[in-house]
N, C-alpha and C positions, 0 to 999 in steps of 0.2 A: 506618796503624794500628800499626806496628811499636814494641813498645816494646822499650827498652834493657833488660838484667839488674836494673839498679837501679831502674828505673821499677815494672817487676814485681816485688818485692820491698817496695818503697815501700807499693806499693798494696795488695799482700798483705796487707801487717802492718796497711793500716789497716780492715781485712774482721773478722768476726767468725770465730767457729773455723768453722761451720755453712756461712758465703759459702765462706772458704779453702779447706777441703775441698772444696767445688762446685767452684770457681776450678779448684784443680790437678787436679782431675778430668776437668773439660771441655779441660784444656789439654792433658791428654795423652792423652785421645779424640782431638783435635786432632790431635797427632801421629800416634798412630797412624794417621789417615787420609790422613796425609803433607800437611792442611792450613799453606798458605804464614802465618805469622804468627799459630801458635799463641794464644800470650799474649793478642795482641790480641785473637782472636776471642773466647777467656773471657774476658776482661776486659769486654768490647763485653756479650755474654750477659750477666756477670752483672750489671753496672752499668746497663746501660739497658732488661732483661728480653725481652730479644730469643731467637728461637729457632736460631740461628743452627749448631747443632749440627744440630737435624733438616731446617734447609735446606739442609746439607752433605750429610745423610746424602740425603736425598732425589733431592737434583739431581743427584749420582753415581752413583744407583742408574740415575734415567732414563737418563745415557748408560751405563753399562756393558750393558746388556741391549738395551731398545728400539734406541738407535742401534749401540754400536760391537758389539752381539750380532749384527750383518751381517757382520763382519770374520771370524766364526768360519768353521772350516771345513764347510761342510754346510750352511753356515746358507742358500746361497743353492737347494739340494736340493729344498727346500718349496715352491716356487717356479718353476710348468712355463713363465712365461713369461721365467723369465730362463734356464733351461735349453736354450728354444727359441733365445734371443739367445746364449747362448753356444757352439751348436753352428753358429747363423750367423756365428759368426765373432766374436761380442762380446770387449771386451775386459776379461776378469773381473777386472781391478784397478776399470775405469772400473764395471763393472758394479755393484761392492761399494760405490764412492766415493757413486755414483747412492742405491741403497737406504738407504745413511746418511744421507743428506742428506735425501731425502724422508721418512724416520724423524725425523731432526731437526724438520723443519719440522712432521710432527704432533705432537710433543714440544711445542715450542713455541707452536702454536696452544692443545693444550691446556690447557697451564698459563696462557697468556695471557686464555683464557676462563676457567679457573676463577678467577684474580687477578680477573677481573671483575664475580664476586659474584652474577651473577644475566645473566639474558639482554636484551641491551643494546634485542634486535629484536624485543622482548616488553613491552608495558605493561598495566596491570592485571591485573598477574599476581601474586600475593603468595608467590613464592617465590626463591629464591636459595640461595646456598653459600658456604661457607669450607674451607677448606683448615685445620687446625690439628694444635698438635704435639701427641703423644700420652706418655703415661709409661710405664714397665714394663710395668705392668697392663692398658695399650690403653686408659686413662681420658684423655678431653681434659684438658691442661692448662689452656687458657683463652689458651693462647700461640699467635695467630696465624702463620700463612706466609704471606705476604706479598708481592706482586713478584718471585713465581717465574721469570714468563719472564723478566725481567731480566737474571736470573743462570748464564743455561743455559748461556750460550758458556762465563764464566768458570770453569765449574766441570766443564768438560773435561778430565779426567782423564790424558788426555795431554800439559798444559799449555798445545796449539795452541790454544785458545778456537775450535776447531772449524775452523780454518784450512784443514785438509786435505777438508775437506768441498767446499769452491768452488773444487778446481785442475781 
């Protein structure tokens, strides 16, 4: 997805002022979130009306809290049976790695079920869900998220795509 200085620039000019604007907007959201290949991503959003900002903002929210919010100090304090394991002797690195990972895995089951619209293990039921992006005002846009679990590892904010979770 990596475009050249000139590619983005090209494509710039051939945008309306209204896109442009959106464009360098979203690219330096992009940045600021330290996302790999800026350009492309607004480019990607605005040309193919993808949400692809609030799938970033999302799936880095999941791991900064849910998962690597284990890694914090205290975080495992809540927690009497890992207390118990660590005055038996656990080893509070592996302890922390464990919590992560099983965080991960209900991360990803959920997002995996909610990608699935409705409950697979259920028929005649007339209900279901979507995940969708929202605006300022908390109004849906009508811009689906889509194929969230997909995305969980690569948007591991340590760059590991969760590597360090299975040592």
């Amino acid at each position: 997805m990596s475009e050249t200085p000139s590619e983005w620039q090209a494509w710039l000019n051939g945008l309306d002022a209204s896109q442009r604007a959106a464009a360098l907007s979203l690219r330096s959201q992009f940045e600021v979130l330290g996302a790999d290949d800026a350009e492309g991503w607004a480019k990607s959003e605005i040309s193919e009306d993808l949400p692809h900002l609030a799938r970033l903002v999302l799936l880095r929210s999941l791991w900064r809290s849910p998962i690597d919010g284990w890694a914090e100090s205290g975080a495992l304090d809540q927690l009497p049976a890992a207390q118990r394991l660590l005055a038996a002797g656990a080893d509070k690195e592996d302890l922390v790695r464990l919590v992560r990972a099983v965080a991960y895995e209900a991360v990803f089951a959920t997002l995996d079920e909610l990608d699935s619209g409705g409950d697979v293990n259920v028929s005649g039921i007339d209900a279901g869900w979507v995940v969708m992006e929202s605006g300022e005002d908390g109004a849906p846009t009508g811009r689906v998220l889509s194929g969230l679990h997909e995305d969980l590892l690569a948007m591991d904010p340590s760059g590991s795509e969760g590597a360090d979770l299975w040592q």
